[in-house]
N, C-alpha and C positions, 0 to 999 in steps of 0.2 A: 196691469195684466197679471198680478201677483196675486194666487190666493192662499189666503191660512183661515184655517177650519178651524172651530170652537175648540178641538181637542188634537192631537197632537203626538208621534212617540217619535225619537231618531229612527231614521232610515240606517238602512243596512250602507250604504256607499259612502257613509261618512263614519268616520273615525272617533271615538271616543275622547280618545288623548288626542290632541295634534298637536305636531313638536314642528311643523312650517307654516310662517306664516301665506307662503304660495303654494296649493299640494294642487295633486290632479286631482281631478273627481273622478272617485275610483281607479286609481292611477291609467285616468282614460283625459286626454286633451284631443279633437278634435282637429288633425291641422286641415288645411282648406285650402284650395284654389280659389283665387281670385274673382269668383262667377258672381253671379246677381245676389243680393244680399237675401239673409234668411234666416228662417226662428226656429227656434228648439222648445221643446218641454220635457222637462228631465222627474221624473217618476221613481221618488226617492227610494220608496220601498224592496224597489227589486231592481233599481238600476237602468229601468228599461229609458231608452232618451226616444220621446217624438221629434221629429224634424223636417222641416221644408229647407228643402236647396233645387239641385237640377229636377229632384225628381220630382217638384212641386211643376212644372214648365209640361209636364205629360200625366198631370191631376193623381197626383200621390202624396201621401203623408208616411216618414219610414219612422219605424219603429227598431231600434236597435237595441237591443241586451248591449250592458258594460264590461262585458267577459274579453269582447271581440270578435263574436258570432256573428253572423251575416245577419242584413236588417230585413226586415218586414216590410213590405207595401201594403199601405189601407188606401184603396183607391177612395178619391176626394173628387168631390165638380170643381171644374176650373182647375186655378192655378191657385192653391189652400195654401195661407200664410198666417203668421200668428197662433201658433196649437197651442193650445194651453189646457192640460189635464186639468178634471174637477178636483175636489178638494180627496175623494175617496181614489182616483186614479180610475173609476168606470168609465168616462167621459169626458170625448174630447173636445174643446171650444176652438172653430178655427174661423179666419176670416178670407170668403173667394165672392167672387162676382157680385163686389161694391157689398155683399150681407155677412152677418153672423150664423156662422153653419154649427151644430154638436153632429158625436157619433158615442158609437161605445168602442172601448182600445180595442175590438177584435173588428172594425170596421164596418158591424152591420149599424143599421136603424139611424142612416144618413140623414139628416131632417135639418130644413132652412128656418131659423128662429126669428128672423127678422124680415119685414119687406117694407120697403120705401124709396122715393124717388130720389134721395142721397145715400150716397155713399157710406157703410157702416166698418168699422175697423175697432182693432186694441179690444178683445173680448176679455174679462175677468169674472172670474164665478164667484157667488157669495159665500159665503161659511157654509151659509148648507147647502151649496149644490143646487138651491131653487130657482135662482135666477141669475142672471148674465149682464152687466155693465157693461156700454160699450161706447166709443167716440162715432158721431155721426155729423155728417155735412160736409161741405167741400171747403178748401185751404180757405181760411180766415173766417170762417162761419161754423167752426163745427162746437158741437158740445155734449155732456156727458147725456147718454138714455140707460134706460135699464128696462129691461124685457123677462118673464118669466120662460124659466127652461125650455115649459114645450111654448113659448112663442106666443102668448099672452099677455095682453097688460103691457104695453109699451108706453112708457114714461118719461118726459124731460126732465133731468136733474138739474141742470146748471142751464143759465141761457147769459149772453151780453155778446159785446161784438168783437171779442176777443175768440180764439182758438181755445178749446177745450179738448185734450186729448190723455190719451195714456193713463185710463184708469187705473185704480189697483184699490182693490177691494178688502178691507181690514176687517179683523174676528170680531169686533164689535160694533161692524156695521156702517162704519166712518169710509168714506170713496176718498183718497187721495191722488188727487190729477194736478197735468201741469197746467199753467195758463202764463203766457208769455213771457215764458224763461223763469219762471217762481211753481214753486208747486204750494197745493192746495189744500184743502181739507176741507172735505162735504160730508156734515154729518145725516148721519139719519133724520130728516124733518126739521134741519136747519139751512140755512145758507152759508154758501161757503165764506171761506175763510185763508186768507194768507199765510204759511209758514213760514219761505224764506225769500227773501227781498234783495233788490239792489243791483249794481249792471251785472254780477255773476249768470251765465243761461244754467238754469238746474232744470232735469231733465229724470225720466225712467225713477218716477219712485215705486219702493217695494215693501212691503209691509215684514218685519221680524218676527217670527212665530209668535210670539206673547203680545203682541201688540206696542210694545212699548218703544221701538223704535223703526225709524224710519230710514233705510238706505237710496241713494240716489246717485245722479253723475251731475258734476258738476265743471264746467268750463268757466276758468278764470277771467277776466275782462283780459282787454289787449294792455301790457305795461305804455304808460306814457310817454312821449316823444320828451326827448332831454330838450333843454333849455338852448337858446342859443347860445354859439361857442363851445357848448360843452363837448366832451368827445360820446360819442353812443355807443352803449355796453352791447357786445354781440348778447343778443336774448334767446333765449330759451323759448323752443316751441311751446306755444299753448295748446295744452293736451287735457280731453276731458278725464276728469279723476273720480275718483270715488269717495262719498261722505254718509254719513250717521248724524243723524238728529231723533231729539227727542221726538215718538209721536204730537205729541201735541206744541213741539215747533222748539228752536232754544236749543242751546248745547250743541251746535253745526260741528264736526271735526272731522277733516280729513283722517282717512287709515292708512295711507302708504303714498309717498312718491312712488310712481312707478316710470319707467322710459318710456312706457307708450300709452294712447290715449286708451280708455274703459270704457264701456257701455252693458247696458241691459243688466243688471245685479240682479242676482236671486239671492234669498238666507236658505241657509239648511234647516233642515228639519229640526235641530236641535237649537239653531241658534247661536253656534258659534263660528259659523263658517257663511263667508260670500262667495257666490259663484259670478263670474262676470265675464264678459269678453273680452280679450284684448286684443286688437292690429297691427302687427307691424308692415311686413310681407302677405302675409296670409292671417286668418282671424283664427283665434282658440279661445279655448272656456278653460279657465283656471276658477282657484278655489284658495280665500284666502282666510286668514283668519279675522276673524269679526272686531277683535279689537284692533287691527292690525300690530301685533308685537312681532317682535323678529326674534323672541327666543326659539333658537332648534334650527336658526337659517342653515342652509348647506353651502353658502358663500357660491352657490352656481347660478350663474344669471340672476342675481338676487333673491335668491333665496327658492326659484322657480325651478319646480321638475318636470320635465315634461315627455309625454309618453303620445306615439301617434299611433293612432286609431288604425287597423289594418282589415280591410276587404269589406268597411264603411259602404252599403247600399250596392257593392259588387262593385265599384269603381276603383281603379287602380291610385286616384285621386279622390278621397273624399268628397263630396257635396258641400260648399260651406257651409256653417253652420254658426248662430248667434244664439242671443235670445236665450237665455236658460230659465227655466222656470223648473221650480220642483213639486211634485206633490209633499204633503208635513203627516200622512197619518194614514194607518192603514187598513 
């Protein structure tokens, strides 16, 4: 559900220099109440962040400046989840009532892209903004389709009796999705292909502006029961993390321990920064650096600053919010 466009300039919300390897975005963290879970699209350019939380439950998509301004309602059918702006930021891709919906960011020109008697989710747009990858079928049958923009041309990408989910759409054309805890790689007019392997579940891959690499979460297998007799070492929760690989698969390396588990990764616009969410109490979107180095920590909470969002959608409590996605170009 990650798109990166042929071409490409940093956004204004990201920093040039970064001296932490955990910053805000925009020195804006989201903190959240506890409600139904929910997905953001974060719109590099000008800061603007889409987002489904409560207000998705009364068919709305908010739209909030990173200033700290009050957000926007684009009313949406149903209960709209999954936004994910085009690659220019005109167009928004979201998923309501089992289909693929677009709009334009000021909410007119609502129009339904997909219709079938399963269930469609995880929308990603292609480089140019023509067409839309998405996961379809019901748990343990689904697989990757692609459809053009206005709703044309519906396509099977991937078929077997595995789950195929969680597109994310790369600048040269390449679909990287998961399939049963391994992700994948569909190139244009081939068949896929395995990157990472093994009892790890890897999960949410996101394409790096240039293509060349690949971020994702990764939850470690369960450590092994001692031996008998032996005494058992109190273990450490298994918590999903975050990794880098090469596109084309190889080079796997974690970027940070962190205390709590990660989900949903985005790259910034430039490439040096992930945006991810993380759980403890409540869910936020931090911003870390891409290599994960720790030069410039502030020794606070590991290295993590964190700013809360204030008068978020008019609630005295924020809307939770996940899922960050950015637009790369303006």
């Amino acid at each position: 559900m990650r798109v990166v466009p042929r071409s490409f300039r940093p956004a204004g919300v990201f920093p040039t220099a970064v001296r932490s390897p955990l910053l805000p975005l925009a020195a804006l963290v989201l903190t959240l109440g506890l409600a139904a879970p929910a997905g953001a699209a974060f719109r590099g350019t000008n800061g603007v962040i889409a987002y489904e939380g409560r207000a998705s439950a009364s068919g709305a998509i908010l739209l909030a400046p990173h200033a700290g301004r009050s957000a926007r309602r684009l009313a949406a059918p149903g209960k709209p989840a999954d936004p994910a702006f085009s690659p220019l930021g005109r167009r928004i891709a979201f998923g309501s009532r089992s289909e693929i919906w677009t709009m334009y960011e000021d909410g007119t020109s609502v129009r339904q892209v997909t219709v079938g008697p399963e269930p469609s989710r995880d929308p990603t747009w292609s480089p140019a903004a023509d067409a839309l990858a998405f996961a379809r079928g019901y748990k343990g049958d689904r697989d990757i389709y692609a459809v053009d923009a206005d709703g044309n041309r519906t396509r099977q990408l991937t078929t077997g009796s595995a789950d195929d989910e969680a597109p994310a759409w790369g600048p040269t054309g390449a679909i990287a999705f998961v399939r049963d805890g391994d992700i994948y790689l569909k190139p244009s007019g081939r068949r896929a292909r395995a990157l990472t392997g093994g009892v790890a579940d890897d999960r949410e891959p996101t394409w790096s502006p240039d293509g060349r690499q690949i971020a994702f979460t990764r939850l470690a297998p369960a450590a092994p029961k001692p031996r008998k007799g032996k005494q058992r070492r109190r273990s450490e929760p298994r918590l999903r993390e975050l990794w880098v690989m090469r596109a084309g698969g190889g080079r796997e390396r974690r970027l940070k321990k962190l205390p709590a588990g990660v989900s949903t990764p985005a790259w910034s616009p430039d490439g040096r920064s992930i945006a991810f969410t993380r759980r403890t109490d409540h869910a936020e979107i931090y911003v870390m650096r891409a290599d994960g180095n720790d030069r410039g920590n502030d020794k606070r909470e590991h290295g993590e600053r964190k700013h809360r969002r204030k008068n978020a959608a008019h609630h005295t409590s924020p809307p939770e919010a996940n899922d960050p996605r950015f637009n790369r170009s303006q």
